[in-house]
N, C-alpha and C positions, 0 to 999 in steps of 0.2 A: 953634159947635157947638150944636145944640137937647141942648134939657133931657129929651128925649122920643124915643121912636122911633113910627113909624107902622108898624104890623103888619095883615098879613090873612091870614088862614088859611081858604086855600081849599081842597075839597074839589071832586071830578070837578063833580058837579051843580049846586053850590053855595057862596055866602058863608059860614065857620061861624061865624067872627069877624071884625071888621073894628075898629080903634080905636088907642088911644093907651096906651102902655105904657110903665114903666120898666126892663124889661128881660125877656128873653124866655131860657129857657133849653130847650137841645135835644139828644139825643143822634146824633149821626151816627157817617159809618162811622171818623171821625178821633177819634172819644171825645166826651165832652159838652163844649159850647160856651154860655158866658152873653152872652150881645149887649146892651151898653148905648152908648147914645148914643153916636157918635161912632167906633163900632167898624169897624177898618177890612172894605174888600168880602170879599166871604165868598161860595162856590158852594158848599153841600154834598150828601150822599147824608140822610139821615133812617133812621134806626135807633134802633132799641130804643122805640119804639112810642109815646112821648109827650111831650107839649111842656107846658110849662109858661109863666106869664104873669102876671108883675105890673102889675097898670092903675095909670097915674099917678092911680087915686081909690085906693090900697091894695088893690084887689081881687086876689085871686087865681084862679087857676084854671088846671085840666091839659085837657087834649083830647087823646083816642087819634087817635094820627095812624102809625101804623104805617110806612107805606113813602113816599118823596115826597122831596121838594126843599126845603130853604132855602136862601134868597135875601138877602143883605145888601148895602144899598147905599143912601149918603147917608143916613141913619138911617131907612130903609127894612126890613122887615122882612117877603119875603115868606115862605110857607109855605104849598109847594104840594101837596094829598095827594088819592091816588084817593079813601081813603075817611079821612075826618075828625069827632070827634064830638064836643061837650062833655063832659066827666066827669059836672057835673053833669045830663045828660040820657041817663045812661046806668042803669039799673035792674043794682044790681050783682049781687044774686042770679042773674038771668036771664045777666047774664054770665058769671059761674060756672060753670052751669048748658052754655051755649055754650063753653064753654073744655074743662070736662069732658067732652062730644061731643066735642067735636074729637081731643080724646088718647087717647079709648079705640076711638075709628074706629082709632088706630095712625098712626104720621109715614110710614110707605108707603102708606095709603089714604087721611091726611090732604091737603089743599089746603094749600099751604104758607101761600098768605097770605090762606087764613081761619083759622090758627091763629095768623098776628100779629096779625091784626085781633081774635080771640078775644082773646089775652095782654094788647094794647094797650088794651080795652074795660074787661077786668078792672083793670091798675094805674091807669089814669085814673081810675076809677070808684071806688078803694079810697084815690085821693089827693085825691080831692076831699070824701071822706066823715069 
């Protein structure tokens, strides 16, 4: 069994992260799930808008990842999402700001999933801060 999982948290367009982790925690549609080494396979849905990432240097860090896929397999850790961000590359006022737009359009005029993406921007953004 490795000491480590290899994780990549991809977005439609792009890499968001790619590295080596001590454990990765997620919320899907089965409840939240913490993935460390050796954990067996895993297909899930991605829900409740944020993942979380401890790096085998201590580092932490969340990324809005709103709607998507995780993947677990041989300490493999994918994490597939249309739209995916760093926390720390999120400006959280302006997320606020985007989240508050969204609710006052009203949930019958709102986009549903630019108001997870909104939610998802804001907790990443307020957990890395």
């Amino acid at each position: 069994m490795a000491d480590h999982l290899e994780v990549a948290l991809v977005a439609a367009e792009r890499t968001v992260w790619q590295g080596e982790a001590k454990i990765v925690i997620a919320r899907t549609t089965d409840g939240d799930v913490g993935i460390l080494p050796g954990h067996a396979p895993l297909l899930g849905l991605l829900q409740g808008g944020t993942v979380q990432v401890r790096t085998v240097d201590d580092e932490y860090f969340v990324a809005a990842a709103p709607d998507g896929f995780i993947s677990v397999a041989n300490d493999r850790v994918s994490i597939l999402a249309e739209n995916a961000e760093m926390g720390h590359d999120i400006d959280l006022e302006e997320a606020r700001r985007e989240l508050e737009q969204a609710l006052a359009a009203g949930l019958a005029d709102a986009d549903a999933d630019e108001l997870r993406l909104a939610e998802a921007r804001v907790r990443a953004a307020e957990q890395t801060s």
